[in-house]
C-alpha positions as MATLAB code, in Angstrom:
seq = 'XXXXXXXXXXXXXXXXXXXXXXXXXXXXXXXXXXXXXXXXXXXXXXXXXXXXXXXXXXXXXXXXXXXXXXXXXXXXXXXXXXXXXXXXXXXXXXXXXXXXXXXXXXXXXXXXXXXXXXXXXXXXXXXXXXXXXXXXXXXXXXXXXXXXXXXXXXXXXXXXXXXXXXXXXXXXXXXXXXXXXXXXXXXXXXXXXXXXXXXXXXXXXXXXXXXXXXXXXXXXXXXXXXXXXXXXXXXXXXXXXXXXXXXXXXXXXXXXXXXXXXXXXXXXXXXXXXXXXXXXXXXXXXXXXXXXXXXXXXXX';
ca = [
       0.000    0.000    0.000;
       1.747    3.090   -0.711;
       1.834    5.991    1.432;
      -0.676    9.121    0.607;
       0.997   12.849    2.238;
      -2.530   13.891    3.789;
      -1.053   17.161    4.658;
      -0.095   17.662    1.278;
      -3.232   16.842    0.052;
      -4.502   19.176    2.311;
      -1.843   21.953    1.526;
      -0.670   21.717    5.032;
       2.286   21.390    7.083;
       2.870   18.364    9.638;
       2.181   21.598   12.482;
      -1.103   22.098   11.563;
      -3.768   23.334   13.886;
      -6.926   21.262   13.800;
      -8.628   24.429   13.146;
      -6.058   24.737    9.678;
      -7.010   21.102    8.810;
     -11.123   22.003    9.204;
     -10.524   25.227    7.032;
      -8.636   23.946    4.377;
     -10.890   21.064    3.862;
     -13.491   23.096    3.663;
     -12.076   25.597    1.235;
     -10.795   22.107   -1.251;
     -14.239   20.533   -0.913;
     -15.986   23.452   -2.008;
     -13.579   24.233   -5.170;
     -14.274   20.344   -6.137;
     -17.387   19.505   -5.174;
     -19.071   17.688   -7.718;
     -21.816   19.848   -8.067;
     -19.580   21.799   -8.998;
     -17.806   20.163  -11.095;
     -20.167   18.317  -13.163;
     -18.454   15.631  -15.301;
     -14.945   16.290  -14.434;
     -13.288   13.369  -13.614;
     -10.408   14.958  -12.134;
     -12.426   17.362   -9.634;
     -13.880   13.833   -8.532;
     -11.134   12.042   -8.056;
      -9.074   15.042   -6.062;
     -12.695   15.308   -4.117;
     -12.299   11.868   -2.667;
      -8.941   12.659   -1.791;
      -9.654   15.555    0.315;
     -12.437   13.699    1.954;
     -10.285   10.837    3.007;
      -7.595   13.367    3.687;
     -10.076   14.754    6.080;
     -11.590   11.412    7.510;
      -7.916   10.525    8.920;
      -6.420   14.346    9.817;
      -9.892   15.784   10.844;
      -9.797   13.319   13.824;
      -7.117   14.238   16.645;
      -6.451   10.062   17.535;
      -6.579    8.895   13.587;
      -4.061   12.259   13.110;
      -1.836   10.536   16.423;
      -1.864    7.075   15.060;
      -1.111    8.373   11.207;
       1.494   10.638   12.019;
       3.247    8.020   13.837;
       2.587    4.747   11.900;
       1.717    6.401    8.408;
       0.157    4.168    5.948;
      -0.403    1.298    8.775;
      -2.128    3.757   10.904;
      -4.875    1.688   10.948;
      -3.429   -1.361   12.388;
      -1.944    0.495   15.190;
      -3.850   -1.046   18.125;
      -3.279   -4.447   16.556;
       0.490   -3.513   16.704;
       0.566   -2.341   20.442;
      -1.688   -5.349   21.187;
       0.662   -7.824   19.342;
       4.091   -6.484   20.724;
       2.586   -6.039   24.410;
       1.694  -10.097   23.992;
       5.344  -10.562   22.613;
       7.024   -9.013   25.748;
       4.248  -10.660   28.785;
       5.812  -14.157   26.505;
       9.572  -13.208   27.148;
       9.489  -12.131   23.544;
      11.306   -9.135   23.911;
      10.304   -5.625   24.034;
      10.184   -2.816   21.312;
      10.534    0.985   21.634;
       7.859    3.338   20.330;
       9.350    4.679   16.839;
       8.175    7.541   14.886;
       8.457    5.562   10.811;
       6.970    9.007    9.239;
       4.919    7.233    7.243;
       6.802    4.984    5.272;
       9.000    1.941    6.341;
       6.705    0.998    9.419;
       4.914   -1.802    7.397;
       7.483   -3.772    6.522;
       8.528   -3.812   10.275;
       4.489   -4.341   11.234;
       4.878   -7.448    8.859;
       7.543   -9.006    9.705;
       6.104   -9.036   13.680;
       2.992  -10.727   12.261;
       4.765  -13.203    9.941;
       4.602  -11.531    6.673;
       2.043  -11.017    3.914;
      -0.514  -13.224    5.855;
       0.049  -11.051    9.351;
      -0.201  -14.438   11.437;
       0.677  -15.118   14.868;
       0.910  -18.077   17.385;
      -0.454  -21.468   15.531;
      -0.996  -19.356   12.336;
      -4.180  -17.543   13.344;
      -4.641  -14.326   11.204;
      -5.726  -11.201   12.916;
      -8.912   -9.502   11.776;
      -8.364   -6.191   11.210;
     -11.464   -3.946   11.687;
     -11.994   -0.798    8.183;
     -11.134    2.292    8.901;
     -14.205    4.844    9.168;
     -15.254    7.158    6.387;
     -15.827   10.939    7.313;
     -18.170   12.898    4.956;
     -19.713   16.215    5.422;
     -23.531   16.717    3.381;
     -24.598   20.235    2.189;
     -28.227   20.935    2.910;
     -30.657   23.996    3.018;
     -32.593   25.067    5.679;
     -35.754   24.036    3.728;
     -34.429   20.318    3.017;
     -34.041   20.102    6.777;
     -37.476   21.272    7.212;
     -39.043   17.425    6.072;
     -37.565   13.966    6.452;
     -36.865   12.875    3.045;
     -33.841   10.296    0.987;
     -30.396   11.332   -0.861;
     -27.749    9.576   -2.400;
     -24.205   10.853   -2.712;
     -20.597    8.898   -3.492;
     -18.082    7.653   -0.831;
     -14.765    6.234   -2.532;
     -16.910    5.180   -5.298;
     -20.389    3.948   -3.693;
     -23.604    5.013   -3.961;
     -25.278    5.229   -0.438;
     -28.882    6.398   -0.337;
     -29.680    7.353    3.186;
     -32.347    8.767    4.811;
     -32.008   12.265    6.486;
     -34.755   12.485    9.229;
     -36.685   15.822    9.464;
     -34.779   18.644   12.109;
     -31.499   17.224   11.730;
     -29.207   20.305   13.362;
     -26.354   22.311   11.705;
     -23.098   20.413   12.427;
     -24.797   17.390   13.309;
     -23.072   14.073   12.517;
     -24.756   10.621   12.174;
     -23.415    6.868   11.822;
     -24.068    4.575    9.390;
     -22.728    1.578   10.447;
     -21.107   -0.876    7.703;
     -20.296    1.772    5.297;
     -16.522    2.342    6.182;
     -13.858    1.494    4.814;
     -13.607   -2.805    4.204;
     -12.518   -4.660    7.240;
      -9.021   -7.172    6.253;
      -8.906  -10.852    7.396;
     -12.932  -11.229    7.827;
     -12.890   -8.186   10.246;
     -15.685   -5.807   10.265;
     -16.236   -3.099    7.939;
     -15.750    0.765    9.500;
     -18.505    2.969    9.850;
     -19.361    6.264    7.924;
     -19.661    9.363    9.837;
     -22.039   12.382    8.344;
     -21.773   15.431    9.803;
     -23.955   18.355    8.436;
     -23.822   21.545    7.409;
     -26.939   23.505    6.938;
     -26.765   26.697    5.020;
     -30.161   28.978    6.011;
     -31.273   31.530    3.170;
     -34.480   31.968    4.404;
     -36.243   34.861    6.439;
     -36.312   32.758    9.685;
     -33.956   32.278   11.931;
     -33.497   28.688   13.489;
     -32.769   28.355   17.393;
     -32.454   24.735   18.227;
     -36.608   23.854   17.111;
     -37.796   27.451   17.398;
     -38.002   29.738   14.393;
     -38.009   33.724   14.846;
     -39.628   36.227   12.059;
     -39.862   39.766   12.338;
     -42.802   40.843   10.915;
     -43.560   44.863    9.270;
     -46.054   46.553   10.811;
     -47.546   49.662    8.950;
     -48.272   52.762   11.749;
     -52.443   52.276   11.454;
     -52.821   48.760   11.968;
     -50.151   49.022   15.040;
     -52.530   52.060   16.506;
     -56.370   49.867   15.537;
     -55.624   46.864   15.558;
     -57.118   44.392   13.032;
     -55.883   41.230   11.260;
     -52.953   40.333    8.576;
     -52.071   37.268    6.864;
     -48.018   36.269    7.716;
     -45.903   33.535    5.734;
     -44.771   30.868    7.886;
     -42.078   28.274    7.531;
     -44.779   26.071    5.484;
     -47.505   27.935    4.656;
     -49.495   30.840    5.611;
     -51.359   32.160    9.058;
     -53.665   34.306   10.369;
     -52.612   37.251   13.149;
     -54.959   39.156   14.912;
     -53.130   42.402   16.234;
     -53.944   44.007   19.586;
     -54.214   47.544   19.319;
     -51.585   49.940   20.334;
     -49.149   46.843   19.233;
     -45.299   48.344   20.157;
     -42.159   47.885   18.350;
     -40.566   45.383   19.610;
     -43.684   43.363   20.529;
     -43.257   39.352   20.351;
     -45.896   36.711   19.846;
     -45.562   33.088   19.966;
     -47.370   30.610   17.322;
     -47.224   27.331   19.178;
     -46.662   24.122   16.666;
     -45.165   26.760   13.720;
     -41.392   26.097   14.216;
     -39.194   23.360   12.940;
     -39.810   19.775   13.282;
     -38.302   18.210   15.971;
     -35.850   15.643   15.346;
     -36.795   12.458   15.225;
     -40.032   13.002   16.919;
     -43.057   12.746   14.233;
     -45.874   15.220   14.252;
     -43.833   17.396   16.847;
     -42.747   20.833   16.365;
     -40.947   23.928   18.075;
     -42.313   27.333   17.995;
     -42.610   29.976   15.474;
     -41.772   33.851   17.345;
     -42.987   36.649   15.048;
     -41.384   40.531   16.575;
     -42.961   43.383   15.237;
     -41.541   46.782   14.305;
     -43.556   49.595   13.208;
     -43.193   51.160    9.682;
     -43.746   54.792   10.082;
     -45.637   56.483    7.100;
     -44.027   58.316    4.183;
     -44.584   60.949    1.838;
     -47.825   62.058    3.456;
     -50.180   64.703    1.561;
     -51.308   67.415    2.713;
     -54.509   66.414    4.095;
     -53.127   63.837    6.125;
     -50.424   65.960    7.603;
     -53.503   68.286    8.953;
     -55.206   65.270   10.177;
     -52.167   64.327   11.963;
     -51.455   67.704   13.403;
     -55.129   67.398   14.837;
     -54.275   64.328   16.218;
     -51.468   65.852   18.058;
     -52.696   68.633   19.238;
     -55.897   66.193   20.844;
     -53.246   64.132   22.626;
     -51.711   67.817   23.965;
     -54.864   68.733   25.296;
     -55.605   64.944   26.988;
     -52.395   64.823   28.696;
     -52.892   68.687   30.022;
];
């Protein structure tokens, strides 16, 4: 198996701040997305690489094990398992060694009795798949209803299902869909994690959605009745009169769905700020001044 530089990949040095790692995935996945790239074989394949660049260096113990045991990073428990067995059977001991990556599986090999990785009466160790990191783009509005997609890891198609209120930065398992286990071990698990872009007029707090609603001058002052747009459809509003800027009211059952609980829903929060009136005409100006002047002589 040859060794892959995920720094490189990455555009990163070995010193690398977790923080570098996140943004300059990030920045890669976005230039070769395939939606972005449609057709482009090249944007795909560079794609996968900065996903699985991301699935080992993303993680703080994959980055440990990888930048100490490089292409075998995988097998490293095996390894610490195997040589602490060695030394309880008189075997000898071995020092921790830093092979950078490259000549550590020859070494790993030759401890496990070559190509077959053996050991006592020629039992082969199983060696679990490493697990698959992915991060899935959705909008606010595909988070709004459970519903299926299917998107490519190293090559598969996996159609999943992505359960209504599913939170930004979020991350699921799907068990199985790792990378393959060696020896009849088990296959690794995939890891989603989401990120959930909102261009809508609502803001999302946990399941409760916020609006803030216009309110022209005369409906704030009388009161009556308007017709708002909520996150999936449209509701009546009776307004109080002498409604305030600032004023809140709640619309129980209106907010987002919450996860993984059908029929069940946050809150929907609608603030109100009052839209003064503009280029007035004459007549109204004298109806306001009237107006004033009765409010001068009520508070006197």
């Amino acid at each position: 198996m040859e060794f892959i530089d995920y720094y490189k990949i990455l555009g990163l040095s070995k010193e690398a701040s977790q923080a570098d790692i996140k943004k300059a995935y990030r920045k890669l996945a976005r230039k070769y997305h395939p939606d972005v790239n449609p057709n482009d074989k090249d944007a795909e394949a560079n794609f996968k690489k900065i996903n699985e660049a991301n699935e080992v260096l993303g993680d703080i113990e994959k980055r440990k094990k990888y930048d100490q045991y490089g292409k075998d990073w995988q097998h490293a428990e095996e390894f610490q398992k195997t040589r602490q067995d060695r030394g309880s059977r008189g075997a000898g001991s071995y020092n921790d060694t830093d092979f950078g990556g490259h000549d550590f599986s020859d070494f790993f090999e030759s401890m496990f009795g070559g190509g077959a990785r053996e050991y006592g009466s020629g039992r082969k160790i199983k060696f679990r798949g490493q697990d698959f990191n992915a991060e899935l783009h959705l909008n606010l509005r595909d988070a709004y209803k459970t519903h299926k997609q299917t998107f490519t890891i190293n090559g598969k198609n996996i159609r999943i299902t992505i359960p209504a209120g599913i939170e930004n930065g979020q991350t699921i398992k799907i068990p199985g869909h790792g990378g393959p286990g060696q020896n009849g071990g088990p296959n690794g698990d995939l890891f989603i994690s989401f990120s959930i872009e909102n261009n809508t007029l609502f803001k999302r707090d946990g399941n409760n959605l916020y609006r803030d609603i216009a309110l022209d001058l005369y409906t704030a002052i009388l009161g009556g009745e308007i017709t708002i747009d909520t996150f999936d459809g449209k509701a009546k509003l009776k307004i109080k009169p002498e409604t305030q800027t600032g004023t809140t009211v709640k619309l129980r059952g209106k907010g987002f769905p919450i996860y993984k609980k059908e029929g069940e829903f946050g809150d929907l929060f609608i603030a109100f700020s009052i839209v003064m009136p503009t280029q007035l005409s004459q007549k109204e100006q004298e109806l306001f001044k009237e107006l004033a002047l009765l409010r001068t002589q009520k508070t006197n």
